[in-house]
C-alpha positions as CSV (number, residue, x, y, z in Angstrom):
1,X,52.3,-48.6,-60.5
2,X,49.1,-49.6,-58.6
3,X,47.8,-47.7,-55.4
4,X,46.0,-49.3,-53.3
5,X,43.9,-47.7,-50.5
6,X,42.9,-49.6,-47.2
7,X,40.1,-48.3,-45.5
8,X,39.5,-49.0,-41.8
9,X,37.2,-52.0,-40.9
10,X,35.0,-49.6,-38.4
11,X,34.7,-47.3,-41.7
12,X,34.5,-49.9,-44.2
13,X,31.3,-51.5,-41.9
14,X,29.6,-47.6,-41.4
15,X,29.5,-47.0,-44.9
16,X,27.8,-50.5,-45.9
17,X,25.4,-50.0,-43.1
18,X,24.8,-46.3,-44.3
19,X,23.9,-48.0,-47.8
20,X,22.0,-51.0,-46.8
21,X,19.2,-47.9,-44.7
22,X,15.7,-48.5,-45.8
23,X,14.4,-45.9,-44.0
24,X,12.6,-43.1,-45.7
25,X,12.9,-39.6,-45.0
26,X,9.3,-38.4,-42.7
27,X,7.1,-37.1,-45.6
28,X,6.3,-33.1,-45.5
29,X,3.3,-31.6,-43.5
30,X,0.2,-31.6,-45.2
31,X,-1.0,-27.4,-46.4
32,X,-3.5,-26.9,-43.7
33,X,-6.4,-24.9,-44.7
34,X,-6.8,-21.2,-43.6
35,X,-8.3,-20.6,-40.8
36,X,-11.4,-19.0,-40.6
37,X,-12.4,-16.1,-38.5
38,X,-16.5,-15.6,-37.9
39,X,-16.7,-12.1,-37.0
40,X,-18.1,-11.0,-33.8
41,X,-22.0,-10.5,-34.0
42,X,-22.5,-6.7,-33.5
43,X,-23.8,-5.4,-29.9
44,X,-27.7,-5.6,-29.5
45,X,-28.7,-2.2,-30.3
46,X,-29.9,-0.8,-27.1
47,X,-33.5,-0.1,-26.3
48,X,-33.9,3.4,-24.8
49,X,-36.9,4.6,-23.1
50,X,-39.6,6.4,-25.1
51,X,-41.3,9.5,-24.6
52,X,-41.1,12.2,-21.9
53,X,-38.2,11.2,-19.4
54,X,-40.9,12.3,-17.1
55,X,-42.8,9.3,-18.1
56,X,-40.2,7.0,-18.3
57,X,-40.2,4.0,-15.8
58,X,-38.2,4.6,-12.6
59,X,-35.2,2.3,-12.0
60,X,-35.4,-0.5,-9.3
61,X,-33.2,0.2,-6.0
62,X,-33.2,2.0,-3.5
63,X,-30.8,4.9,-2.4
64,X,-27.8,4.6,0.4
65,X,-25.7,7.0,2.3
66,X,-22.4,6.5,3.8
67,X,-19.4,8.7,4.9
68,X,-16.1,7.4,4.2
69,X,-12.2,8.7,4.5
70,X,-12.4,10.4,1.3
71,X,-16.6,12.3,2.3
72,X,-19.5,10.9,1.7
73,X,-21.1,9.0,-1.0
74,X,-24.7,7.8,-1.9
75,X,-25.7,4.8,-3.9
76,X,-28.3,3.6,-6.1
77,X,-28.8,0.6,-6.9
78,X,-31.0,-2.9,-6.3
79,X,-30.2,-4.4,-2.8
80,X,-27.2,-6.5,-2.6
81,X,-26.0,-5.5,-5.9
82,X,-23.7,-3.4,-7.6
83,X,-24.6,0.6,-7.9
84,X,-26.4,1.6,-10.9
85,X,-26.0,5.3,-10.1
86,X,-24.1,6.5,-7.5
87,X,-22.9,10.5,-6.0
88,X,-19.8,10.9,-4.3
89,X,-18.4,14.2,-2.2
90,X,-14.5,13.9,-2.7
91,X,-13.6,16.6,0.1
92,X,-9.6,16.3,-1.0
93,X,-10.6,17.1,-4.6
94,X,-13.1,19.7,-3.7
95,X,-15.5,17.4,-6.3
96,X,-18.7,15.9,-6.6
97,X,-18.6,12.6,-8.8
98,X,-21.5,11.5,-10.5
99,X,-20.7,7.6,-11.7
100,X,-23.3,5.2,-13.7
101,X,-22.8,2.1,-14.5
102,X,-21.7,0.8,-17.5
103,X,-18.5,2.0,-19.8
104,X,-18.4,5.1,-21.9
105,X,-16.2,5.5,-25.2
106,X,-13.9,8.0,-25.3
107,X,-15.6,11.6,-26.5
108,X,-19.1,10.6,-24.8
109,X,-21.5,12.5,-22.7
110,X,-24.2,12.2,-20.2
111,X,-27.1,14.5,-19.7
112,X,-28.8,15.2,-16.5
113,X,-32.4,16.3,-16.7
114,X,-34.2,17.4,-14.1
115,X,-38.3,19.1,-14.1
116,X,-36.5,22.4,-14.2
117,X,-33.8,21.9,-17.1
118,X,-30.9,19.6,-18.6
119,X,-27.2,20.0,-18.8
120,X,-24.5,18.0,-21.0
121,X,-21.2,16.9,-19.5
122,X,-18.1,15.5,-21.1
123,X,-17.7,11.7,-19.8
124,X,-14.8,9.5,-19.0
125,X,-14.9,6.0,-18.3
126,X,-13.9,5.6,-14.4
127,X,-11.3,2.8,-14.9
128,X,-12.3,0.6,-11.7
129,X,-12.8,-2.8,-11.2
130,X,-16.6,-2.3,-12.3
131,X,-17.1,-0.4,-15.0
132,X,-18.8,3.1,-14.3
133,X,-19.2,6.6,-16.9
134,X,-18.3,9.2,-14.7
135,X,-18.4,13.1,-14.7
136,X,-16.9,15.3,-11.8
137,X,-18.5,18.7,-10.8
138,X,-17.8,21.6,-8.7
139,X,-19.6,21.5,-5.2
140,X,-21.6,24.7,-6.6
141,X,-22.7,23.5,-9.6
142,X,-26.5,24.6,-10.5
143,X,-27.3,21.2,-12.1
144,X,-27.0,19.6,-8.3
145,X,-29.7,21.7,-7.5
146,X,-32.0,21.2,-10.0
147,X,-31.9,17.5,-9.6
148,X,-32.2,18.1,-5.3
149,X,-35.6,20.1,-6.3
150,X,-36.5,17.7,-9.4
151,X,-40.2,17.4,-9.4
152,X,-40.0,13.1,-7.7
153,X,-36.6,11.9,-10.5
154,X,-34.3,12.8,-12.4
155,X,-32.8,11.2,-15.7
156,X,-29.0,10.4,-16.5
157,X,-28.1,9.8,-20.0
158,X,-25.2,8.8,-21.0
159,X,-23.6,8.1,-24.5
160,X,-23.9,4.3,-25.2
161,X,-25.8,3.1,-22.7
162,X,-29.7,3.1,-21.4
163,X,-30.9,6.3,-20.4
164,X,-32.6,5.9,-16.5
165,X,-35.1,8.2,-14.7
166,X,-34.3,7.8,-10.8
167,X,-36.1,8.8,-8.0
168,X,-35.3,11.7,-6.0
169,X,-34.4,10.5,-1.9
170,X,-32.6,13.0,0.2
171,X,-29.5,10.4,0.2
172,X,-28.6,13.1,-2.7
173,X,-29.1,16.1,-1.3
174,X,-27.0,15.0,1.5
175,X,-24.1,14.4,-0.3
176,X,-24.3,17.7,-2.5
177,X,-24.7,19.2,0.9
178,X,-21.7,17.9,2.4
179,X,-19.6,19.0,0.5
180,X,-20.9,22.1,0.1
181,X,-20.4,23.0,3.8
């Protein structure tokens, strides 16, 4: 006994269509090569003064005083430009800041030197906008004064950066002063 199987006409035309396809499968991506990284040039090493501090060149600005909500605060700096050094009286923290610009790494110092002597401070970076090392001091501390009676500057440096010798205006006094009172 025969069996005989009738398949569907819509079927029947599907799988002649499906056989009759020319169309070749899309051929696989081509290996693109590895992509090569250039390493970042290393920072230009930075030029610090030479000899004495007290010898050094003093920086260009001048100094400013204002008063504020939070005490007063005196900047250095070129005119219409950002601070280069700057001293604030924080009267809520009981605190004198000392900011330069420019970012410090994590374990760094600055150094103020004044005709009279040096001292060495633990530095944090200030995390503003601009990028300042900052150190905070007690409104008594002896450094403050040896800078106020520094013999015309004073020199800030500070781990990473360019060490600068700035002139001595009373703007800096005033602020010590301030929140010493």
């Amino acid at each position: 006994m025969r069996i005989t199987y009738i398949l569907p006409t819509s079927l029947l035309s599907l799988a002649l269509l499906a056989s009759c396809s020319t169309r070749e499968p899309a051929p696989a991506p081509k290996p693109q090569p590895p992509e090569v990284v250039t390493p970042a040039p290393p920072p230009a090493p930075i030029l610090q003064p030479t000899g004495d501090w007290i010898d050094w060149p003093l920086a260009k600005g001048d100094w400013v005083y204002r008063t504020d909500e939070r005490g007063s605060i005196a900047l250095f700096g070129p005119p219409n430009g950002d601070a280069t050094f700057l001293v604030r009286c924080d009267r809520n923290q009981n605190k004198i800041f000392l900011s330069r610009a420019g970012n410090v790494a994590r374990g760094g110092n600055m150094t103020l030197r004044a005709s009279s002597g040096l001292k060495n401070f633990p530095a944090r970076s200030s995390g503003s906008d601009a990028p300042y090392a900052a150190i905070s001091l007690a409104p008594d501390e002896y450094i403050l004064d040896r800078i106020a009676f520094s013999r015309g500057r004073f020199a800030v440096q500070t781990s990473g950066l360019m060490s600068i010798a700035i002139p001595i205006w009373p703007e800096f006094t005033r602020v010590v002063e301030d929140c010493r009172s």
